[in-house]
Backbone as a chain_set.jsonl record, in Angstrom:
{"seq": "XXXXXXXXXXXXXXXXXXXXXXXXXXXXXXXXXXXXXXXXXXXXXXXXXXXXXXXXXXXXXXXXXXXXXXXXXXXXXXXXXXXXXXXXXXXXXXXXXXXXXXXXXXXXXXXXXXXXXX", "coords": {"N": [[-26.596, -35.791, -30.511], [-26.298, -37.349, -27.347], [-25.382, -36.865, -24.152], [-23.967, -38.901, -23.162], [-22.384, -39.224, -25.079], [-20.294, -37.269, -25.085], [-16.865, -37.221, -24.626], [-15.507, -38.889, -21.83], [-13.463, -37.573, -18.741], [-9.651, -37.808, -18.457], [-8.486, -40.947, -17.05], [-7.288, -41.523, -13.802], [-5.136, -43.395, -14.138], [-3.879, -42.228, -16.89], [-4.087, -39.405, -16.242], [-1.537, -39.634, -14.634], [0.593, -40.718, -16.835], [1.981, -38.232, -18.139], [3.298, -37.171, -15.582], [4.851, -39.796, -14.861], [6.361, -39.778, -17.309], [7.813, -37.462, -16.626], [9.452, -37.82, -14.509], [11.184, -39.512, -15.311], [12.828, -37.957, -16.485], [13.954, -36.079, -14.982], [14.999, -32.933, -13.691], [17.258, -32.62, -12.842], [19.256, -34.019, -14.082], [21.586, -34.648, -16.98], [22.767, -32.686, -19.635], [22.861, -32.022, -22.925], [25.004, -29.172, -24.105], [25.29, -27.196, -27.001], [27.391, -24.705, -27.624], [27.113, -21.976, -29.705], [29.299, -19.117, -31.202], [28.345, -15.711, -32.188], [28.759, -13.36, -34.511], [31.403, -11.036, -33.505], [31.966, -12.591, -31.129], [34.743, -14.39, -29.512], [35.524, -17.732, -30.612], [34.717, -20.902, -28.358], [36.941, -23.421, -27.73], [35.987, -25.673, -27.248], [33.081, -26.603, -27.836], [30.892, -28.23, -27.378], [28.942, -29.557, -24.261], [28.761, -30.879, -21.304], [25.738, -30.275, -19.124], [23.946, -29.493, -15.955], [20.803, -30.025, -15.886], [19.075, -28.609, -13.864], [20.377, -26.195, -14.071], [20.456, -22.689, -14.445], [20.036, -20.035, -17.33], [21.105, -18.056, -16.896], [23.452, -18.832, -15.264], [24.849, -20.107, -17.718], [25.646, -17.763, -18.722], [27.588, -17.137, -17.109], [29.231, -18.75, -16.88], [30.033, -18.669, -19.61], [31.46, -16.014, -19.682], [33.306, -16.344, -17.889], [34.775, -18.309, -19.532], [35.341, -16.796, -21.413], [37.108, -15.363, -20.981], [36.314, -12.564, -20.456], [35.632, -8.817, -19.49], [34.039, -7.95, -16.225], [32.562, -5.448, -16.815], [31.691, -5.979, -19.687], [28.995, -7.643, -21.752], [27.148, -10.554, -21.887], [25.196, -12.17, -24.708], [22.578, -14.51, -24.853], [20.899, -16.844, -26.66], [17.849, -18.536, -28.325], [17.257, -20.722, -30.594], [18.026, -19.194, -32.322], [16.546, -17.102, -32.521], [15.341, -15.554, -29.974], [15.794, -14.588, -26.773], [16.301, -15.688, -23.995], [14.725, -15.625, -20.563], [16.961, -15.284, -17.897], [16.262, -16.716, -16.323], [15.406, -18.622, -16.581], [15.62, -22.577, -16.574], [17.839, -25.471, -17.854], [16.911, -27.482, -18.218], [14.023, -27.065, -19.041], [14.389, -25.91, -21.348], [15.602, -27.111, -23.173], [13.446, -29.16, -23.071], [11.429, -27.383, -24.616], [12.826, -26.711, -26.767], [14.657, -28.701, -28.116], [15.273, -30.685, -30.838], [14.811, -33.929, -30.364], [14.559, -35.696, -27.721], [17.228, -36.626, -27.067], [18.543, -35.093, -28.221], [21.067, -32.622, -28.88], [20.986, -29.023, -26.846], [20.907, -26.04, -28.461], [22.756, -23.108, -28.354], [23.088, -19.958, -28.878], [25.691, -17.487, -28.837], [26.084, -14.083, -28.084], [27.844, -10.67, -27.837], [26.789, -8.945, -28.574], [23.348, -7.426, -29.072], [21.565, -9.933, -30.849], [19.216, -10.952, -32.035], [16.126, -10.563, -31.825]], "CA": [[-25.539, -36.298, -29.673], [-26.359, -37.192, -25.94], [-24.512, -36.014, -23.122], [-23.175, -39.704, -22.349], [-21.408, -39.144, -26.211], [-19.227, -36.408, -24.916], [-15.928, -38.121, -23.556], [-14.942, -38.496, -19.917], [-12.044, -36.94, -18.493], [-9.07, -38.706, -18.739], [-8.585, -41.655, -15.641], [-6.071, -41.057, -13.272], [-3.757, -43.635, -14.667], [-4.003, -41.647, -17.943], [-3.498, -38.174, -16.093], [-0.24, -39.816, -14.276], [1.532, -40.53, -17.539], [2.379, -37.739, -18.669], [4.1, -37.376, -14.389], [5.778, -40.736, -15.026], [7.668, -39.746, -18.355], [8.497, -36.232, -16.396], [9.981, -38.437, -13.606], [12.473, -40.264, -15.544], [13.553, -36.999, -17.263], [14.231, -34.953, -14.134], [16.031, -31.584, -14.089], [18.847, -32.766, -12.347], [20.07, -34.962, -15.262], [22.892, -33.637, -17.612], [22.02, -32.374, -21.033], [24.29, -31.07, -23.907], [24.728, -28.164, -24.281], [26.404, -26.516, -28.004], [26.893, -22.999, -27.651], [27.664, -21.022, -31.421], [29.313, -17.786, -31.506], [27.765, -15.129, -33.15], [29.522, -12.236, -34.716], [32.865, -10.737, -33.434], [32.516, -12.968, -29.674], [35.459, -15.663, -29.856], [34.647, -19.032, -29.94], [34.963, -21.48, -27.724], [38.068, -24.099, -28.483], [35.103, -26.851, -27.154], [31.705, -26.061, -28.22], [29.766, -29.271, -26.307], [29.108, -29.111, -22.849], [27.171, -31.377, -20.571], [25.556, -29.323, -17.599], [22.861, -29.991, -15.222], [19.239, -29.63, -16.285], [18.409, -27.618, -12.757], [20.785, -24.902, -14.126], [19.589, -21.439, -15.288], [20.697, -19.817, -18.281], [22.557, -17.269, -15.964], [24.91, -20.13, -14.847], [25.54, -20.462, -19.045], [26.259, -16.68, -19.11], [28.29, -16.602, -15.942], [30.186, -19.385, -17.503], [30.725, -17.899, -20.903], [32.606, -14.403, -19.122], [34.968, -17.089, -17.722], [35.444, -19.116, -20.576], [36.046, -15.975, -22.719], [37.684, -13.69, -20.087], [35.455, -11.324, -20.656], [35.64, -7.752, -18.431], [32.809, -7.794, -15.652], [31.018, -4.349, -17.824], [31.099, -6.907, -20.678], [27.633, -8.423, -21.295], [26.899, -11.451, -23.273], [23.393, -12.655, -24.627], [22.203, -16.155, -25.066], [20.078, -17.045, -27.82], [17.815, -20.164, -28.439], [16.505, -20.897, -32.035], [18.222, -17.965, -33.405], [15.106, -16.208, -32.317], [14.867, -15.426, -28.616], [17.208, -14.686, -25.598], [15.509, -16.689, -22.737], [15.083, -14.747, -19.284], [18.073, -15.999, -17.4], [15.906, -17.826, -14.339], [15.093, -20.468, -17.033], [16.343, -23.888, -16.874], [18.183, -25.507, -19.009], [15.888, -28.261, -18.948], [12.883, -26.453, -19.515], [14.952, -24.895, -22.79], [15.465, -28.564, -23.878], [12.694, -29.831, -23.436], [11.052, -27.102, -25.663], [13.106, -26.612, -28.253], [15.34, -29.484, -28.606], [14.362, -31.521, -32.01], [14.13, -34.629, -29.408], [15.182, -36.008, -26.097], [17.931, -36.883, -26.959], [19.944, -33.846, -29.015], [21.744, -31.225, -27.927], [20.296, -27.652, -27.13], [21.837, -25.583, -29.117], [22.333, -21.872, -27.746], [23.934, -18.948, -29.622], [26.061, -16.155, -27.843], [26.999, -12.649, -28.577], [28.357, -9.752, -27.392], [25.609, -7.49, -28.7], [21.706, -8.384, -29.51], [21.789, -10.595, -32.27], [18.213, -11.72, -32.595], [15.154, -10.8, -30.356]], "C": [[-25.971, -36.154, -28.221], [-24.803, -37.203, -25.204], [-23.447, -37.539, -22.436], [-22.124, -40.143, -23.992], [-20.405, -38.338, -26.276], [-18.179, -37.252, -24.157], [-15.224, -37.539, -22.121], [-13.358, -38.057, -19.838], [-11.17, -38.099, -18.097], [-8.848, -39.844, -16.776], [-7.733, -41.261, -15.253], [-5.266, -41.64, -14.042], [-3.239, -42.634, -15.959], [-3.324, -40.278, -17.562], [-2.18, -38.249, -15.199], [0.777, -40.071, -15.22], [2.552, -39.816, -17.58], [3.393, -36.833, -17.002], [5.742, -38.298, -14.607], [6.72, -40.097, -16.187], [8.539, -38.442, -17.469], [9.541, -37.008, -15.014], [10.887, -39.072, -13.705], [12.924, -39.387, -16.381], [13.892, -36.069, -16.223], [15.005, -33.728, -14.19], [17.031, -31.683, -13.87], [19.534, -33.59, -13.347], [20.423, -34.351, -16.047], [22.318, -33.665, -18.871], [23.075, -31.717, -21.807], [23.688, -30.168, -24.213], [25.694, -27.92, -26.019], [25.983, -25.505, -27.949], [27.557, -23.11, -29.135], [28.214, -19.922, -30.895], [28.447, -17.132, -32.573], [28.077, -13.842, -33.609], [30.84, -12.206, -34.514], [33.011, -11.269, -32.006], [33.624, -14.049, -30.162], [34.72, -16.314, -29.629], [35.117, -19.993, -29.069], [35.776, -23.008, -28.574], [36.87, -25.737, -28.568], [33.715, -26.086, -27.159], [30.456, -26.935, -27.361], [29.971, -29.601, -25.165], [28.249, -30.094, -22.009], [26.96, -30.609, -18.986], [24.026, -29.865, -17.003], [21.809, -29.527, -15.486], [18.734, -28.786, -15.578], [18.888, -26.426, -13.176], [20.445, -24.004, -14.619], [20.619, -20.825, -15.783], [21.525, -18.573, -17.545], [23.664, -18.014, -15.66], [25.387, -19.851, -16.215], [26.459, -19.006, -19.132], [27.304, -16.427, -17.967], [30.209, -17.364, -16.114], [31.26, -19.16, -18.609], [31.705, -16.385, -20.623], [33.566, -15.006, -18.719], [35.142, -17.545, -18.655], [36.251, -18.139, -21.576], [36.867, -15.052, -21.818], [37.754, -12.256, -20.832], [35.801, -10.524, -19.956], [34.212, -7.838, -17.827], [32.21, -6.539, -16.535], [30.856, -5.192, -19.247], [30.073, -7.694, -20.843], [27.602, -9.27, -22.369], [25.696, -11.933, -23.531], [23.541, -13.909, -25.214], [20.932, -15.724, -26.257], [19.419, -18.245, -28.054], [17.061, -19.621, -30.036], [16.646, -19.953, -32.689], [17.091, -16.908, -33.845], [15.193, -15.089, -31.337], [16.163, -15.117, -27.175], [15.94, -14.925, -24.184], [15.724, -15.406, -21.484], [16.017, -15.884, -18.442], [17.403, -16.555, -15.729], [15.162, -18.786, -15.375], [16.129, -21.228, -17.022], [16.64, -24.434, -17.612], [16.92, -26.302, -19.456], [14.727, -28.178, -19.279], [13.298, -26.429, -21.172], [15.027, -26.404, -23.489], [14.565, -29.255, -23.749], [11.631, -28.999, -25.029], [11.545, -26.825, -27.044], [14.27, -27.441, -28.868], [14.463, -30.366, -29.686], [14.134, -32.936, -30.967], [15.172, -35.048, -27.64], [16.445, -36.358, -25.947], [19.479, -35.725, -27.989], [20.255, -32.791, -28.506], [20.838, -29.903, -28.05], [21.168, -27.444, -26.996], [21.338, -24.177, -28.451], [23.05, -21.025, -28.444], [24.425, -18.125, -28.685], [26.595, -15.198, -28.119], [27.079, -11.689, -27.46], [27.083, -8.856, -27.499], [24.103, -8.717, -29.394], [21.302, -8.347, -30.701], [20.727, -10.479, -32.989], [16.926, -11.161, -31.594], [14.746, -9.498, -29.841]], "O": [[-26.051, -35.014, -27.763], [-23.652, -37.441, -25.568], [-22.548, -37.447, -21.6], [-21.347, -41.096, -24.048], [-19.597, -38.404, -27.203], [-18.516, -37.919, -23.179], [-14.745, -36.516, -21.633], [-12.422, -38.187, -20.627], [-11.598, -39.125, -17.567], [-9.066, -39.384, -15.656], [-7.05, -40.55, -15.99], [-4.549, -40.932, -14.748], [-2.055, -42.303, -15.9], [-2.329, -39.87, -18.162], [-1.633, -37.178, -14.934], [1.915, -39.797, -14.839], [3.698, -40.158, -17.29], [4.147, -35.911, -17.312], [6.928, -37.968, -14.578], [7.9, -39.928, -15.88], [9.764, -38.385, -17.583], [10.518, -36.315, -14.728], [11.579, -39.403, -12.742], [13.577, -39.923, -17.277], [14.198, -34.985, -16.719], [15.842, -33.766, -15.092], [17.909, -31.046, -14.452], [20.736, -33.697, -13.103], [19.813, -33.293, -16.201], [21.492, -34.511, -19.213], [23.977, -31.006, -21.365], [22.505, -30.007, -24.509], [26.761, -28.524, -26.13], [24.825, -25.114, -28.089], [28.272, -24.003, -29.591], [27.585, -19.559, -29.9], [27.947, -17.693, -33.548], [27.511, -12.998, -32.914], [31.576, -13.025, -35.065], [33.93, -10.758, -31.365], [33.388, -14.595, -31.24], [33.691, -16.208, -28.962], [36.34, -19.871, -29.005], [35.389, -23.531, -29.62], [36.849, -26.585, -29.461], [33.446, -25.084, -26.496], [29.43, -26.469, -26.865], [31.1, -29.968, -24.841], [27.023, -30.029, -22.101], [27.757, -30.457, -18.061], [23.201, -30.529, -17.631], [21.77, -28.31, -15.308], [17.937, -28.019, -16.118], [18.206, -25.441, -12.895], [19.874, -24.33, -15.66], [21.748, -20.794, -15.295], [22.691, -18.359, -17.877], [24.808, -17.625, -15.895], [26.475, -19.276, -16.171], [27.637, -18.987, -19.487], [27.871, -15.335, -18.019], [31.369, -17.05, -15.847], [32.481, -19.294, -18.686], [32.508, -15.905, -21.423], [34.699, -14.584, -18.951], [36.224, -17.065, -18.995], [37.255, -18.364, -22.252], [37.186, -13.932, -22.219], [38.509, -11.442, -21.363], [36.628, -11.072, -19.228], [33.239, -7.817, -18.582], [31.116, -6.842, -17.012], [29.821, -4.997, -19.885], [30.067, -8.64, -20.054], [27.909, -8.971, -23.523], [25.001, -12.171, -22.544], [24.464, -14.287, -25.936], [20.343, -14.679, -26.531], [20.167, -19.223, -28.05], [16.557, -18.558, -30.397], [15.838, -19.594, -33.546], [16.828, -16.249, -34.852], [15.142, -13.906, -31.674], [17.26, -15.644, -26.994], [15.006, -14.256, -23.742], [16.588, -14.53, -21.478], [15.782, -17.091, -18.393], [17.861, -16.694, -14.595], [14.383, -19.649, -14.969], [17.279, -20.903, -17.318], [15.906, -24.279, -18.587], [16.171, -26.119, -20.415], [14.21, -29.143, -19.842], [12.572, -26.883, -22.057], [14.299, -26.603, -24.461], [14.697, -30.297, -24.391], [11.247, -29.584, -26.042], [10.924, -26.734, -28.104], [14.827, -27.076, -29.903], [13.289, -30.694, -29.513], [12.929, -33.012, -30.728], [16.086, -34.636, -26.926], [16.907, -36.44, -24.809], [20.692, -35.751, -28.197], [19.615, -32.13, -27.688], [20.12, -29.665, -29.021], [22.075, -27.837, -26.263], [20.188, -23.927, -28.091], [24.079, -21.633, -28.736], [23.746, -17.931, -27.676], [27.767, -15.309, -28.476], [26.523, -11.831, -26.371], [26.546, -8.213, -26.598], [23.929, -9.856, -29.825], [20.881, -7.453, -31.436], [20.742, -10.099, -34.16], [17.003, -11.555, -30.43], [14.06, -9.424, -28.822]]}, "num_chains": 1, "name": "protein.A"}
């Protein structure tokens, strides 16, 4: 195998793609959200939410103490994939882009009172 059989790096247009698709998905665009309960937290009377892609999962938890009128020493944890509790300076749309099944379904988030998963 000569050295002009190894392939070239990709052209620009090629390495702007994958720019362009991130450009018409921006962070600022709204994304559903479904939170779950998990355990003994109530649930929420509306479960689907659309919120802004720039927001960090602190906004979700800051949200969920009002929605449930919670007590400020009350802590609640987020959950993605019934795995993981995200560090709360991620975005949502980071969180949907990786673990939504596609671009277009809701990220789904779990929430408890105590640590469910993780």
């Amino acid at each position: 195998m000569s050295s002009t059989d190894i392939p070239e790096s990709p052209s620009p247009q090629q390495q702007q793609q994958p720019e362009q698709q991130s450009a018409t998905t921006p962070t600022s665009s709204k994304i559903t959200l479904l939170l779950k309960p998990v355990g003994d937290v109530p649930q929420l009377k509306t479960q689907k939410f659309a919120a802004e892609g720039s927001r960090n999962v602190q906004w979700v938890i800051s949200f969920l103490q009002k929605a449930l009128k919670l007590d400020p020493s009350e802590s609640i944890y987020i959950f993605v994939s019934q795995s993981f509790a995200p560090s709360p300076d991620h975005t949502l749309s980071n969180l949907h882009q990786c673990f939504s099944a596609s671009p277009t379904s809701n990220l789904v988030l779990h929430y408890a009172k105590t640590c469910a998963w993780g």
